[in-house]
N, CA and C atoms as an extended XYZ file, in Angstrom:
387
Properties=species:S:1:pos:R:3:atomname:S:1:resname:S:1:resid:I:1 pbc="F F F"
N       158.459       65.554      156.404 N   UNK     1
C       158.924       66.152      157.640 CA  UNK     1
C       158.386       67.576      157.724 C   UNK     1
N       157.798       68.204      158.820 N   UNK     2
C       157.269       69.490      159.082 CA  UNK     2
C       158.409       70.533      159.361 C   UNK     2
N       158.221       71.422      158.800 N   UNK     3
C       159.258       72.468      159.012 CA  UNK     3
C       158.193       74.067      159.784 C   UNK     3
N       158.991       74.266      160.788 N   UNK     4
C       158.193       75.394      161.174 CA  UNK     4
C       159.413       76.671      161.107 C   UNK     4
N       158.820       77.437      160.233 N   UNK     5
C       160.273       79.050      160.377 CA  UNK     5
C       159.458       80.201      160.933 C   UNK     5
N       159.778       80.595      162.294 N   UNK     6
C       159.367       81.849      162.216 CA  UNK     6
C       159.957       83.280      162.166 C   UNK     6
N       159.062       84.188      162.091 N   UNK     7
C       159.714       85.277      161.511 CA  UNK     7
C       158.858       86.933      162.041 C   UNK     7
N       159.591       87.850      162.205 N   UNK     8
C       158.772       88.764      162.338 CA  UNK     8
C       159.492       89.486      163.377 C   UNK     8
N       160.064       89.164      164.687 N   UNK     9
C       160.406       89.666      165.711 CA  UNK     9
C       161.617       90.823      165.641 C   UNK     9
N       161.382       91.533      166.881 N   UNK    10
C       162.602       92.836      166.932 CA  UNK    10
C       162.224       92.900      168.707 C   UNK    10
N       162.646       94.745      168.022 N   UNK    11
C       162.956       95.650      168.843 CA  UNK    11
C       162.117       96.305      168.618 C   UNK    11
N       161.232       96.634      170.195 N   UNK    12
C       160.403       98.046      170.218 CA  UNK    12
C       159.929       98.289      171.168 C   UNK    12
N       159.242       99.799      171.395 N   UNK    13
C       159.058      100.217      172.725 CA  UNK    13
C       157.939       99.771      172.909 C   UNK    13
N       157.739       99.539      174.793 N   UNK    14
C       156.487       99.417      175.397 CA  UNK    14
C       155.252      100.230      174.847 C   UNK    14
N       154.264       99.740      174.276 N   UNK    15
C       153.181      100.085      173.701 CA  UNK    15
C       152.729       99.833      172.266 C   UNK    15
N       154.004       99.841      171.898 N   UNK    16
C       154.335       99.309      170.178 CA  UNK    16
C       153.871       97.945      170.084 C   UNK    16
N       153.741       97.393      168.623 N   UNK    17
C       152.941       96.201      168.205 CA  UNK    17
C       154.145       95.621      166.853 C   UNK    17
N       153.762       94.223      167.095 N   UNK    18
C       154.474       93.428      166.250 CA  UNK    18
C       153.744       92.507      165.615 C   UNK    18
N       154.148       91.870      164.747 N   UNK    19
C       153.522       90.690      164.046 CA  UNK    19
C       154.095       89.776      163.919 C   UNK    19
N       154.147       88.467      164.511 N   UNK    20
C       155.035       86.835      164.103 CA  UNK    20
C       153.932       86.529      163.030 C   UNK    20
N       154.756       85.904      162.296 N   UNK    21
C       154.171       84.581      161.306 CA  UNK    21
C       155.405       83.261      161.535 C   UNK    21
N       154.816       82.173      161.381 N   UNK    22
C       154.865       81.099      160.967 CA  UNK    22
C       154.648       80.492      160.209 C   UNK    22
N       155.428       80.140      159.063 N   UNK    23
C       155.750       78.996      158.064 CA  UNK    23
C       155.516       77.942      158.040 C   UNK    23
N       154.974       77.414      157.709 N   UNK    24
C       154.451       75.785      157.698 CA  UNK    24
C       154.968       74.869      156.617 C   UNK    24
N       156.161       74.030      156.548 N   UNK    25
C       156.109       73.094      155.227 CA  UNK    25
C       156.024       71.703      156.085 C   UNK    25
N       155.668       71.251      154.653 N   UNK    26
C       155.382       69.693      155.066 CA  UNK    26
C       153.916       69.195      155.039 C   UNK    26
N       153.287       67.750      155.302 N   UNK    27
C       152.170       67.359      155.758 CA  UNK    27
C       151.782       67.938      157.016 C   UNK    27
N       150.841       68.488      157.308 N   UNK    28
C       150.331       69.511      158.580 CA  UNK    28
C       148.530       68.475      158.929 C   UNK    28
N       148.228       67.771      159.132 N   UNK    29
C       146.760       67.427      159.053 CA  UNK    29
C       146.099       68.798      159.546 C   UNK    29
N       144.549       68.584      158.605 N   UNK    30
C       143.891       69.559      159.038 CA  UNK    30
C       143.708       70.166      160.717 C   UNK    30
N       143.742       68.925      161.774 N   UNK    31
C       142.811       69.162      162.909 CA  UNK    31
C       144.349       69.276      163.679 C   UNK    31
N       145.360       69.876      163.486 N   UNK    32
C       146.837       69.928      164.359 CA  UNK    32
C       146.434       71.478      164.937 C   UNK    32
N       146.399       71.721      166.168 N   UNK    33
C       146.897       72.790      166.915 CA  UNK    33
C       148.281       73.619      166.740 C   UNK    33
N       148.100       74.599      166.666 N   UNK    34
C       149.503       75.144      166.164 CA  UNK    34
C       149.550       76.251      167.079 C   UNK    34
N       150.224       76.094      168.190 N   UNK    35
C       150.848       77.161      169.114 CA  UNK    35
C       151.830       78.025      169.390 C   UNK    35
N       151.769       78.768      169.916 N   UNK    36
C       152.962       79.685      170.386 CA  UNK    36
C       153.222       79.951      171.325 C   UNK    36
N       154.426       80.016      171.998 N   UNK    37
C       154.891       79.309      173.309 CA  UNK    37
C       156.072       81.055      173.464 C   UNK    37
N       156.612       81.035      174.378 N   UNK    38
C       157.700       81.980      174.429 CA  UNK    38
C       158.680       81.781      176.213 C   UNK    38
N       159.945       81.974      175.600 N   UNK    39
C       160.868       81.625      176.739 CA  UNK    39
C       161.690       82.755      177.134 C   UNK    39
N       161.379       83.407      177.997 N   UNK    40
C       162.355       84.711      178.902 CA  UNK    40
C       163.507       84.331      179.690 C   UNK    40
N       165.246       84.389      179.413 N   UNK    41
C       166.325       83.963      180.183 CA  UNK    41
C       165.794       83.480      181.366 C   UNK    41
N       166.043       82.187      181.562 N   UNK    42
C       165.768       81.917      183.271 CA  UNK    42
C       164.516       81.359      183.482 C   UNK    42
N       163.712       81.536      182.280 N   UNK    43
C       162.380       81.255      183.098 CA  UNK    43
C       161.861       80.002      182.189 C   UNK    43
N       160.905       79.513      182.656 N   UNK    44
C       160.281       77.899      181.951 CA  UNK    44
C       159.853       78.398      180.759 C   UNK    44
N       159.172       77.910      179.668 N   UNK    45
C       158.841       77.929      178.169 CA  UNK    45
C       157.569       78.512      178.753 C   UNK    45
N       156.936       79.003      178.246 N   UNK    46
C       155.788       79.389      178.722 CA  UNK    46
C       154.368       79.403      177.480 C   UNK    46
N       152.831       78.472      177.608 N   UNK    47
C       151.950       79.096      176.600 CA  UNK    47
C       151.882       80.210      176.224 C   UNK    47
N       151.500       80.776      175.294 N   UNK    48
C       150.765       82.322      175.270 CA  UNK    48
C       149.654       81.747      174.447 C   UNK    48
N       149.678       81.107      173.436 N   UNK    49
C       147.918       81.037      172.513 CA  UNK    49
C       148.018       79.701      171.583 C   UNK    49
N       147.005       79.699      171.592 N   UNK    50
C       146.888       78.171      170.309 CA  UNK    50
C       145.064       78.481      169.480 C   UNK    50
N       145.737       77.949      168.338 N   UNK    51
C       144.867       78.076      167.264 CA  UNK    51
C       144.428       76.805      166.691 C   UNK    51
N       142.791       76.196      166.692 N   UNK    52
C       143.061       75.099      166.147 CA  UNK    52
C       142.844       74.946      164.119 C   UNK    52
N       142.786       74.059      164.042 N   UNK    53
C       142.238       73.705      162.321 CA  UNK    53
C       141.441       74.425      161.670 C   UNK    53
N       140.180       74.525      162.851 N   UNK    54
C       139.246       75.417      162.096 CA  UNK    54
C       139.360       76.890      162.629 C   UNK    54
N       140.151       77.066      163.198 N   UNK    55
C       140.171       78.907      163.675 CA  UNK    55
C       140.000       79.420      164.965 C   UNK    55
N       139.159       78.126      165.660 N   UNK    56
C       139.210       78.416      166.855 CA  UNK    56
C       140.148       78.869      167.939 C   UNK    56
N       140.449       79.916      168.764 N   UNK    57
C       141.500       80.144      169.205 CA  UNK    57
C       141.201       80.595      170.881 C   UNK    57
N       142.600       80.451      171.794 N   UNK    58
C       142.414       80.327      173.320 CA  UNK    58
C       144.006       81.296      173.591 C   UNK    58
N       143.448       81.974      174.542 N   UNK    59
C       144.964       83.251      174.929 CA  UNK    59
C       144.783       82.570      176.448 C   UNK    59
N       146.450       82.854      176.769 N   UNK    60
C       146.849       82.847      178.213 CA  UNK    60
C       146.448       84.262      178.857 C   UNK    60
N       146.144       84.475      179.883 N   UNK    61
C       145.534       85.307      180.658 CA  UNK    61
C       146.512       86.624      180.566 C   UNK    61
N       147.981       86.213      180.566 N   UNK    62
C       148.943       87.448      180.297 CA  UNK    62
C       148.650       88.479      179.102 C   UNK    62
N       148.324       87.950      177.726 N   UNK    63
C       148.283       88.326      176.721 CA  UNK    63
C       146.842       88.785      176.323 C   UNK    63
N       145.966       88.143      177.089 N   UNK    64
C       144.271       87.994      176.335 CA  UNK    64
C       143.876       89.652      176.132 C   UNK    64
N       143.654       90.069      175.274 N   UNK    65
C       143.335       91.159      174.964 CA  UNK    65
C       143.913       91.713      174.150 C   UNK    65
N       145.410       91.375      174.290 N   UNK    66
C       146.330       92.373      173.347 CA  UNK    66
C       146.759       91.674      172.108 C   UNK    66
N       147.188       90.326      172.323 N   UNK    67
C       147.191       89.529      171.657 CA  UNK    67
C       146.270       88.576      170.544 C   UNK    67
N       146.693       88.611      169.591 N   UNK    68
C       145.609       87.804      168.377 CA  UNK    68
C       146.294       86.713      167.298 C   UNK    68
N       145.884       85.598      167.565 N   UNK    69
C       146.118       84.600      166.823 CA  UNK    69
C       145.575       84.069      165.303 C   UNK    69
N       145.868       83.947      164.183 N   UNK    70
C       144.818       83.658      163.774 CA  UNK    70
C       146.084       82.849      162.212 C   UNK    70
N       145.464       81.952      161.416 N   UNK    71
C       146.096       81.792      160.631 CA  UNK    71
C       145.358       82.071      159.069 C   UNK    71
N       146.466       81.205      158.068 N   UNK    72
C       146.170       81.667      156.791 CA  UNK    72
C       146.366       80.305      156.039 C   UNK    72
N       144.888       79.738      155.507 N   UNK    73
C       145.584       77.909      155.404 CA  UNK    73
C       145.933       77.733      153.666 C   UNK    73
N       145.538       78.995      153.338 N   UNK    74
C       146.340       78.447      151.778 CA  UNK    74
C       148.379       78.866      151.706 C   UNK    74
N       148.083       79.654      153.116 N   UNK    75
C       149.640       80.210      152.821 CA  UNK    75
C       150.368       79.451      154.262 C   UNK    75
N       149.731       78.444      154.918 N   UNK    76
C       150.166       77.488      155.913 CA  UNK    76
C       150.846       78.271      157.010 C   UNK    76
N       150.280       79.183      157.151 N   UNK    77
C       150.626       80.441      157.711 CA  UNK    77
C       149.941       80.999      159.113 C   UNK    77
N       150.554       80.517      160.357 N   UNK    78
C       149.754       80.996      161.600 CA  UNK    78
C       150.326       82.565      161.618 C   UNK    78
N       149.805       83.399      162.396 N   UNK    79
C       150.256       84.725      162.767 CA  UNK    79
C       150.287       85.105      164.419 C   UNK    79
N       150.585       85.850      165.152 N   UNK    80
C       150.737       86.429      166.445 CA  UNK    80
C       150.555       87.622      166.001 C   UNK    80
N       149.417       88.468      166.029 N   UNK    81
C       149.864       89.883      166.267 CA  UNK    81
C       149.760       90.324      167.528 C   UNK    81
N       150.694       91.158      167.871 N   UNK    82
C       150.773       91.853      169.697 CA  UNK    82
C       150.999       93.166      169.619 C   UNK    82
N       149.767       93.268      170.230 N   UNK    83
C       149.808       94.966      170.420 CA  UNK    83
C       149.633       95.202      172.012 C   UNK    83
N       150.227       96.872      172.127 N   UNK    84
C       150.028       97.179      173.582 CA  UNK    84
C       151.218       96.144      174.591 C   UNK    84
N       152.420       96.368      173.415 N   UNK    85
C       153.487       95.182      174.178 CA  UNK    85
C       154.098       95.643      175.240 C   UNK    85
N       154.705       95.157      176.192 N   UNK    86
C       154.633       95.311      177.748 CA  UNK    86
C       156.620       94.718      177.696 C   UNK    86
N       157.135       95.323      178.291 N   UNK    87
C       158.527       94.475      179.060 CA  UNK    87
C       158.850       93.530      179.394 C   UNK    87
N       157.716       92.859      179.927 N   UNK    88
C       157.141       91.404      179.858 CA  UNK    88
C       157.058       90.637      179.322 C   UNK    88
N       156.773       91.247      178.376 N   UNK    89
C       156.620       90.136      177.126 CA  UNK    89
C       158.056       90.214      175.794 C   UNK    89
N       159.520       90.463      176.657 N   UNK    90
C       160.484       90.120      176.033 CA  UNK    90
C       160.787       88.752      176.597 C   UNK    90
N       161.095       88.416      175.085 N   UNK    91
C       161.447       86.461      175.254 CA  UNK    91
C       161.569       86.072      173.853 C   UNK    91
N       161.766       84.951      173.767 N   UNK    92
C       162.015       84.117      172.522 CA  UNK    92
C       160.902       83.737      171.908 C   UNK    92
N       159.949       84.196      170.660 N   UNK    93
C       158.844       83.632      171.061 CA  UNK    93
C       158.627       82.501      169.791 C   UNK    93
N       158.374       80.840      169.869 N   UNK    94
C       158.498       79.392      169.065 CA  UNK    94
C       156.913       79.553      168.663 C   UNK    94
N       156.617       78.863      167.469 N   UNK    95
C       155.773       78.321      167.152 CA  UNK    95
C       155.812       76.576      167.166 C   UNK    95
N       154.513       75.976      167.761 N   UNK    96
C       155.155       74.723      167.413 CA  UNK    96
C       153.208       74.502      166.919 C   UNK    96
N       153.367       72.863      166.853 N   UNK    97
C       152.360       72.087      165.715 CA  UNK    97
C       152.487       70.744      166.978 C   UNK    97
N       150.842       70.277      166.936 N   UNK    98
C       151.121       68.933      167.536 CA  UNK    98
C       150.949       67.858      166.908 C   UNK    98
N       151.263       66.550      167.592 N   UNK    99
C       151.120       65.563      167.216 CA  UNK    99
C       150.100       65.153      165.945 C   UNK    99
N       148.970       65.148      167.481 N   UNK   100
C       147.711       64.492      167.655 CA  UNK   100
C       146.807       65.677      167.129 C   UNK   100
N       145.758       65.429      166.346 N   UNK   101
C       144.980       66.047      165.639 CA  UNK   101
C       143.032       66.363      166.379 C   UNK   101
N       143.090       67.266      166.771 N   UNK   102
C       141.209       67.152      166.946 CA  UNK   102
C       140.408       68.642      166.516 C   UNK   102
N       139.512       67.956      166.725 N   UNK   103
C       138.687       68.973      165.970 CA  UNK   103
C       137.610       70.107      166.395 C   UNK   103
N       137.424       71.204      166.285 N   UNK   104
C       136.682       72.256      167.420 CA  UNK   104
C       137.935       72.668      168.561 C   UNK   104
N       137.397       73.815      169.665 N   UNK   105
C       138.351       73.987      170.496 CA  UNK   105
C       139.969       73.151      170.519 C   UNK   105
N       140.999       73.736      170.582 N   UNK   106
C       142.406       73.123      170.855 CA  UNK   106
C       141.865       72.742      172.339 C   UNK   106
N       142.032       71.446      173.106 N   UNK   107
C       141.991       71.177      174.388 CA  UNK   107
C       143.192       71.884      175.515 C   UNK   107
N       142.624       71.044      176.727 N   UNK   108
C       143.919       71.931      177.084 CA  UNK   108
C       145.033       71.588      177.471 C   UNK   108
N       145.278       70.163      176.871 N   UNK   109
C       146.835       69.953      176.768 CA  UNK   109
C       147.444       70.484      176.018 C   UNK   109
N       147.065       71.490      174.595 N   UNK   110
C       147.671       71.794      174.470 CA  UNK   110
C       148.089       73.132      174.691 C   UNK   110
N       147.860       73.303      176.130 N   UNK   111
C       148.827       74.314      176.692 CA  UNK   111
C       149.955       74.170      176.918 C   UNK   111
N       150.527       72.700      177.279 N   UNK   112
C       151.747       72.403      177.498 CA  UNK   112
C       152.553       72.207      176.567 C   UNK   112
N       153.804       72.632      176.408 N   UNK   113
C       154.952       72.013      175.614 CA  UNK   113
C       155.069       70.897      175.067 C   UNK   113
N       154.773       69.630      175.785 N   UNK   114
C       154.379       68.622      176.003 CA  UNK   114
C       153.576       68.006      174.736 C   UNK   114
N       152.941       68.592      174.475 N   UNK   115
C       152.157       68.131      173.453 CA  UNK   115
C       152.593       68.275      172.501 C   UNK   115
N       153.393       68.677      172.012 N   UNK   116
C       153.790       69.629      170.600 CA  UNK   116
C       154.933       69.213      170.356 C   UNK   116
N       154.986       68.276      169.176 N   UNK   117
C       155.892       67.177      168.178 CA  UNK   117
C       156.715       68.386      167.226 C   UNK   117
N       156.550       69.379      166.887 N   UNK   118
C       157.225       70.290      165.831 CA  UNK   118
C       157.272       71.413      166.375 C   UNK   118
N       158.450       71.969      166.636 N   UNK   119
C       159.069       73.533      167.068 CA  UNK   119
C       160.140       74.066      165.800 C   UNK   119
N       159.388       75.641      165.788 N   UNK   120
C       160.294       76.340      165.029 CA  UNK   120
C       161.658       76.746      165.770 C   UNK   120
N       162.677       77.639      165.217 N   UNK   121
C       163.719       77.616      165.562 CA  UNK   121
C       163.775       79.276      166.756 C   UNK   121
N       162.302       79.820      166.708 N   UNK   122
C       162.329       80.987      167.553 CA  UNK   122
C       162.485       82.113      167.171 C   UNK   122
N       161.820       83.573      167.370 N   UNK   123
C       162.018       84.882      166.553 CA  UNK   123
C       162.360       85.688      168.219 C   UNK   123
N       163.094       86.033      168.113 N   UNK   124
C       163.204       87.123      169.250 CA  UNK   124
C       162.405       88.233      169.524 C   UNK   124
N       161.670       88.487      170.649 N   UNK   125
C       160.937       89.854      170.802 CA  UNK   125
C       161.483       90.778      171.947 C   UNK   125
N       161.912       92.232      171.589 N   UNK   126
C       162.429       92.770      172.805 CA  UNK   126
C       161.584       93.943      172.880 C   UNK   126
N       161.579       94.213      174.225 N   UNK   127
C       160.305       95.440      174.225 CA  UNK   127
C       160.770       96.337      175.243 C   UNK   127
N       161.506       97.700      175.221 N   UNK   128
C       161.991       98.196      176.213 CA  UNK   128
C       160.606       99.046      176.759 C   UNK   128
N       160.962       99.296      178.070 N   UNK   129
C       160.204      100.537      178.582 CA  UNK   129
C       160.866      101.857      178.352 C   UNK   129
């Protein structure tokens, strides 16, 4: 069974930078997409980035620039670092893992929720102005 824990999130001001990681136990196949998603009171789950097997990685247009994905495969370990954080970008923010396995670019289903068989339990990010 896959276990996803993430970890890392707070409190900090607009401009300030954070770091999520994600935990990985369990069987993970090499070619699984492992995303990060984030949910603001009220509002739908939302993409922000996905990373595939081999490193390849894709940002939502909100984040692209500030944001960096990247993982660590002996320590099963995806990361989020966010810098230049915005008010905006307070929310809950999940890591999840999909199903279905491929290889090169993450496609772009898995932008959706939808795709993604394993969710962590969520790290909170708050970012005042």
């Amino acid at each position: 069974q896959v276990q996803l824990v993430e970890s890392g999130g707070g409190s900090v001001q607009a401009g300030g930078s954070l770091r999520l990681s994600c935990a990985a136990s369990g069987y993970i196949g090499n070619g699984v997409c492992m995303g990060w998603f984030r949910q603001a009171p009220g509002r739908e789950r939302e993409w922000v980035s996905v990373i595939s097997g081999g490193g390849a990685t894709t940002y939502a247009d909100s984040v692209k620039g500030r944001f960096t994905i990247s993982q660590d495969n002996a320590k099963n370990t995806v990361y989020l670092q966010m810098n230049s954080l915005k008010a905006d970008d307070t929310a809950m923010y999940y890591c999840a893992a999909t199903a279905r396995q491929w290889y090169g670019l993450c496609p772009d289903p898995t932008k959706s929720r939808f795709e993604y068989k394993f969710w962590g339990q969520g790290t909170q990010v708050t970012v005042s102005s």
